[in-house]
ROMAR-440194 format. One record per residue (C-alpha): residue in one letter; x, y, z; residue number from 1. Coordinates in steps of 0.05 Angstrom, whole numbers, plus 32768, in hexadecimal, padded with zeros to 4 digits. Example, Ala and Ser with C-alpha at 12.3 -4.5 7.8 and 13.67 -1.06 7.14 Angstrom:
PT  type     x     y     z  seq
PT     a  80F6  7FA6  809C    1
PT     s  8111  7FEB  808F    2
***
This chain:
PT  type     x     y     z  seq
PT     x  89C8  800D  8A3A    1
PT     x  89BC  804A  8A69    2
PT     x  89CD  8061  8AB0    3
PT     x  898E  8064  8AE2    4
PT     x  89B5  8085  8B12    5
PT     x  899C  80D1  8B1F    6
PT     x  8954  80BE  8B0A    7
PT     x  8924  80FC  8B0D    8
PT     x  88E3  80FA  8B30    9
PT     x  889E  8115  8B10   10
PT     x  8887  815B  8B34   11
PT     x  8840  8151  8B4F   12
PT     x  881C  818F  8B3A   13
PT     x  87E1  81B3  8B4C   14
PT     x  87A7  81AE  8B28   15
PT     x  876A  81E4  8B27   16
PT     x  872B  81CB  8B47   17
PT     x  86F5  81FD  8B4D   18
PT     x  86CC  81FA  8B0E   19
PT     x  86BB  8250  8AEA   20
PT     x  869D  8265  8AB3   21
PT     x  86BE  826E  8A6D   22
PT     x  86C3  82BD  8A65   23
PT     x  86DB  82DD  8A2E   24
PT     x  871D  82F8  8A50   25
PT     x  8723  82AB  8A59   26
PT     x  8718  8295  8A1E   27
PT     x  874D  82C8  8A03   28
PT     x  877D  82AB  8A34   29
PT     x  876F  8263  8A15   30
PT     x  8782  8285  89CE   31
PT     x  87BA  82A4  89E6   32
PT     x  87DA  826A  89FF   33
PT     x  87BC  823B  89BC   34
PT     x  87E5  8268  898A   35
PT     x  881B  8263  89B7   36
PT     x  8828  8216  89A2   37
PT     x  8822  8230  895C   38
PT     x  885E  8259  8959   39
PT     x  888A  8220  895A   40
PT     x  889D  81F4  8922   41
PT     x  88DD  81D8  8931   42
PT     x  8914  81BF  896A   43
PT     x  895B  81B2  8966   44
PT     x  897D  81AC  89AF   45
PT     x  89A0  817D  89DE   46
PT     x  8976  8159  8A18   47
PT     x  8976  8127  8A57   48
PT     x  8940  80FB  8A58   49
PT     x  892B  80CB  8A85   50
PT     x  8900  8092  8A82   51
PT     x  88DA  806C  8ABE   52
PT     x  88A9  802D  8ABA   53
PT     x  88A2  7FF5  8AE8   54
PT     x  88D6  7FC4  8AAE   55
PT     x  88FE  8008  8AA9   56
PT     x  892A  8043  8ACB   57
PT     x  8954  8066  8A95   58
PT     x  897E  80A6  8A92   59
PT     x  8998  80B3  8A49   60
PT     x  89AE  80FB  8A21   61
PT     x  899D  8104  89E1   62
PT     x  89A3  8139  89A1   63
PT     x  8960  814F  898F   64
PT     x  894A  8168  8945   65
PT     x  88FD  8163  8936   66
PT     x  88CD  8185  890A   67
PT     x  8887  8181  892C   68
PT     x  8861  8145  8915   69
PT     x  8891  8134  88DE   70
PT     x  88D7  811E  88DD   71
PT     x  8903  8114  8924   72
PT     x  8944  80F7  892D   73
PT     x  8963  80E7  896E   74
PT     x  89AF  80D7  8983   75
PT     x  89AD  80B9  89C3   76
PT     x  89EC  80AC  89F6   77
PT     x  89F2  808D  8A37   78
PT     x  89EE  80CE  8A66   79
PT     x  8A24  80A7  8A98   80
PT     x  8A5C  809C  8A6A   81
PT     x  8A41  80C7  8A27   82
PT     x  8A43  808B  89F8   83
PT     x  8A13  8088  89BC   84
PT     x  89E6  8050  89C0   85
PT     x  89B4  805D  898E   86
PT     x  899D  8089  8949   87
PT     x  894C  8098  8947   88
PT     x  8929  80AA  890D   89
PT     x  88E4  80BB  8913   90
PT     x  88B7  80C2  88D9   91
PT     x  886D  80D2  88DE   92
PT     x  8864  8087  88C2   93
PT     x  88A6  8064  88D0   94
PT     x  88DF  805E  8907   95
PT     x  8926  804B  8901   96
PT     x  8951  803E  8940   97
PT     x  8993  802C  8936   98
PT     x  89AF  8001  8976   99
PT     x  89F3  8016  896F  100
PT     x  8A0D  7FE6  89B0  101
PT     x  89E8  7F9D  8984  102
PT     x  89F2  7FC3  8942  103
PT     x  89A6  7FAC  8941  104
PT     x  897C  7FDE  890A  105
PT     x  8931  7FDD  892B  106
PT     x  8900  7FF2  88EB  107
PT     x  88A9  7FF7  88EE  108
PT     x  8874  8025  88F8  109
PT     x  8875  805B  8923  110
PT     x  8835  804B  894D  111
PT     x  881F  8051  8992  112
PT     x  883C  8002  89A2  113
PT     x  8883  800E  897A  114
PT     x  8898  804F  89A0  115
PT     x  8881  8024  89DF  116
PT     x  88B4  7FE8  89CF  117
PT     x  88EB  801A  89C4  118
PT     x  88DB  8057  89F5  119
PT     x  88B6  802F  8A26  120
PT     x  8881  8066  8A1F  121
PT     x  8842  8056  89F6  122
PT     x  882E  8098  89D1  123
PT     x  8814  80B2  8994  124
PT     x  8857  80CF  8967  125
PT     x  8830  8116  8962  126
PT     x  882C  8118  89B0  127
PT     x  8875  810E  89B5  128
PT     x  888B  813D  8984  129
PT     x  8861  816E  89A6  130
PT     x  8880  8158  89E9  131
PT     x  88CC  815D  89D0  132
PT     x  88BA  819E  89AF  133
PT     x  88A3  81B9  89F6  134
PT     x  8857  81CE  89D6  135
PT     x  8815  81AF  89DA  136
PT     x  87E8  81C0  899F  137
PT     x  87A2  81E8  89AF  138
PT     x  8783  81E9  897A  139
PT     x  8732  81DD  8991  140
PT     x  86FC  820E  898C  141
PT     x  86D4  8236  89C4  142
PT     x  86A0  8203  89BD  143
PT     x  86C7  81C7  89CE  144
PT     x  86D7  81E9  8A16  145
PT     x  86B6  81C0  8A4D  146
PT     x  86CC  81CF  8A86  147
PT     x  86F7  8206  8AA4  148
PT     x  8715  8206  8AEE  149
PT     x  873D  8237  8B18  150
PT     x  8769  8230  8B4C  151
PT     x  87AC  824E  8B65  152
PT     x  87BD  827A  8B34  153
PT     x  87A3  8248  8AF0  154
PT     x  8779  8233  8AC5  155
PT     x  8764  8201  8AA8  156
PT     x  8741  81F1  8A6A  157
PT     x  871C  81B1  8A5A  158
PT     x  871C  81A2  8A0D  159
PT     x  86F3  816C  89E9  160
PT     x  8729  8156  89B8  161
PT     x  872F  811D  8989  162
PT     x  870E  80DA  89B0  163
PT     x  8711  80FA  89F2  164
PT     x  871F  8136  8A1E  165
PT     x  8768  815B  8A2F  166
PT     x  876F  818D  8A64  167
PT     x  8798  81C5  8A64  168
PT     x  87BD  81E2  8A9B  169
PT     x  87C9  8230  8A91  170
PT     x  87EC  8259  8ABC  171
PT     x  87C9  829E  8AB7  172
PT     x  87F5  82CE  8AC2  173
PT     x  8837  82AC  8A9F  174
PT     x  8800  829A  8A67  175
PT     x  8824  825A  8A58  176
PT     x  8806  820E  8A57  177
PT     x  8826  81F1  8A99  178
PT     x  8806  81B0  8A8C  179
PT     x  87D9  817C  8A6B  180
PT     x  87AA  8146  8A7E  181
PT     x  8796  8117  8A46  182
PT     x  8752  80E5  8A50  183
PT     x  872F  80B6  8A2B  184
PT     x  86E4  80B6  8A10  185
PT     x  86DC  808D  8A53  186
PT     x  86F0  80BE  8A7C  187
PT     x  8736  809C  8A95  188
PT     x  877A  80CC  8A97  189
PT     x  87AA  80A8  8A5C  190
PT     x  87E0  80D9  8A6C  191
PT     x  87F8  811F  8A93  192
PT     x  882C  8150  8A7D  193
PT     x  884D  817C  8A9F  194
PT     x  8877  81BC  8A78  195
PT     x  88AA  81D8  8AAE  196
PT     x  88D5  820E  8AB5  197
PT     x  88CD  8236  8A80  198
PT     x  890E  825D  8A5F  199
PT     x  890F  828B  8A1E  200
PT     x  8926  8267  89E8  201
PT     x  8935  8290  89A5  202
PT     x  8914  828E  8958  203
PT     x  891B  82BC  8924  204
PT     x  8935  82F7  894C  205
PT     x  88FF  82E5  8989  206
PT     x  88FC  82CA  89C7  207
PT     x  88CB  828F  89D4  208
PT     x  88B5  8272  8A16  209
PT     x  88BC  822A  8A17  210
PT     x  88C4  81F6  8A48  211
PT     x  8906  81D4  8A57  212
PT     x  88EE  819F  8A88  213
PT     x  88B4  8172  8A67  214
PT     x  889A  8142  8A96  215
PT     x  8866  810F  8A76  216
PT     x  8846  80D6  8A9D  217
PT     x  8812  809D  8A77  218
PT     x  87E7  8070  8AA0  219
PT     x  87D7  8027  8A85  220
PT     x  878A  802B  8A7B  221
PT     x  8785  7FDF  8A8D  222
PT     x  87B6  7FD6  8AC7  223
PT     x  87A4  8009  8AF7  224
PT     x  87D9  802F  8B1A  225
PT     x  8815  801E  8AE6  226
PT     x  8833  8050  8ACD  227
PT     x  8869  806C  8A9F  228
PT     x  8890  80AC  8AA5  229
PT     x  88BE  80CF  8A72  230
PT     x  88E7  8112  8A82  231
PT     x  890A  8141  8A52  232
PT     x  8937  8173  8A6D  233
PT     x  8958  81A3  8A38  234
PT     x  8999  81B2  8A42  235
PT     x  8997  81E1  8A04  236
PT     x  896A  81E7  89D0  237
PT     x  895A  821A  8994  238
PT     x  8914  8229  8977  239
PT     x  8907  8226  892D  240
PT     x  894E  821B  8910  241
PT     x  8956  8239  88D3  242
PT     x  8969  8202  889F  243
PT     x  895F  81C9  88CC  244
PT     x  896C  8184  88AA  245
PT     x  8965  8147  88C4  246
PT     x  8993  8113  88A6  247
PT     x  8993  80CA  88B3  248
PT     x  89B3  8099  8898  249
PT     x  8996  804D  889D  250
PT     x  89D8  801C  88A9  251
PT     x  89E1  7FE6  887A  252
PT     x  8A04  7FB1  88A0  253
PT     x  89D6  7FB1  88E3  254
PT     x  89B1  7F79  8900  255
PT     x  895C  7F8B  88E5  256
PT     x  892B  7F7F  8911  257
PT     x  88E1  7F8E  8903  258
PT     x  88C1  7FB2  8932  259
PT     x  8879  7FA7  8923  260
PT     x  888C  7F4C  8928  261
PT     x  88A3  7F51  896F  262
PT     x  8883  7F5E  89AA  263
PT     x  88B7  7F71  89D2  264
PT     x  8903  7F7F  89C3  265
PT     x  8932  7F49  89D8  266
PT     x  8962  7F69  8A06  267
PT     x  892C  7FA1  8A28  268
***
């Protein structure tokens, strides 16, 4: 269904190691930064993305419209030849993907194990509608701060946050989140995200800094060393369209396959 020619590598980045104090100035920094992911609601824009696991390698382009943590609908094409080969709908409780190449309608729950069998990425849907929208949200108090490092010209902030413990990679002097490490209560790294060069990108009248590369890797917590990379590189994109609406249309004559009955799809 997609070309795996042109496949991007994942950047290796630096992370902070030599463990500070949290200071007020730094703690203002952390704010900064938190109400940051705040100021954006929506995303309409146009994308590569690229998927790597050890079953795949997968360059696609795809139409993005998403309201953080609600509704998303993707329109993805082959990025070789430009074809369509499948209509997304993402609800905060359901999916939809239309298979436009089988004329096969996948329907189920959109869960952690669904977006897995479809993006080859196993993620919570909140997590990726933060990812697509280029923003991570911030949201803890100054009490659930850790630990905070320095190093070559960041900081990092380590937040006790739901069952475990994210880390937050700020640059300092940009005041932007460069990256995110995500852990279990056990201690093991479930995912790192990298948020690359940064353009302006415009709502209501202002400019916004976002990301347009996203780089997003999630480690198997029983088979050590497998891995799964996903890349999104914006090729346009604007911030908080007004009057935004996602339309979808479910087709009547497809092929329906349940998504939450099989364990795997047929043809992946």
């Amino acid at each position: 269904m997609a070309a795996c020619a042109g496949l991007k590598p994942v950047s290796v980045v630096e992370w902070p190691t030599e463990q500070t104090d949290l200071t007020d100035t730094l703690y203002t920094l952390y704010t900064d930064v938190s109400r940051a992911s705040e100021s954006v609601s929506a995303v309409e824009g146009y994308a590569d993305i690229w998927l790597r696991s050890s079953e795949r390698k997968e360059h696609l382009y795809s139409a993005i419209q998403l309201e953080r943590s609600k509704d998303m609908r993707l329109i993805v094409s082959t990025a070789l030849l430009g074809w369509p080969v499948a209509d997304i709908l993402f609800r905060p409780d359901t999916l939809f993907v239309h298979d436009l190449v089988n004329n096969t309608l996948l329907v189920g729950s959109n869960n952690p194990g669904n977006l897995d069998k479809i993006l080859g990425v196993k993620t919570r849907y909140a997590f990726l509608s933060d990812l697509l929208a280029g923003v991570i949200a911030a949201e803890e108090p100054r009490q659930a701060i850790r630990d905070v490092r320095t190093g070559s010209g960041s900081i990092s902030f380590a937040v006790e946050s739901g069952d475990g413990t994210k880390v937050l990679l700020v640059n300092q002097l940009k005041k932007i989140i460069e990256g995110v490490r995500f852990f279990d209560s056990s201690g093991r790294m479930r995912a790192e995200v990298h948020f690359m060069e940064y353009t302006p990108c415009v709502s209501e009248g202002e400019s916004l800094e976002l990301p347009r590369r996203i780089e997003v890797i999630t480690f198997d917590p029983f088979q050590a060393g497998r891995k799964q990379e996903l890349i999104i590189a914006y090729d346009e994109r604007i911030c908080n369209p007004a009057g935004l609406d996602i339309q979808y249309s479910v087709p009547k004559k497809a092929r329906v396959v349940e998504l939450d009955k099989v364990m795997r799809l047929p043809w992946m």
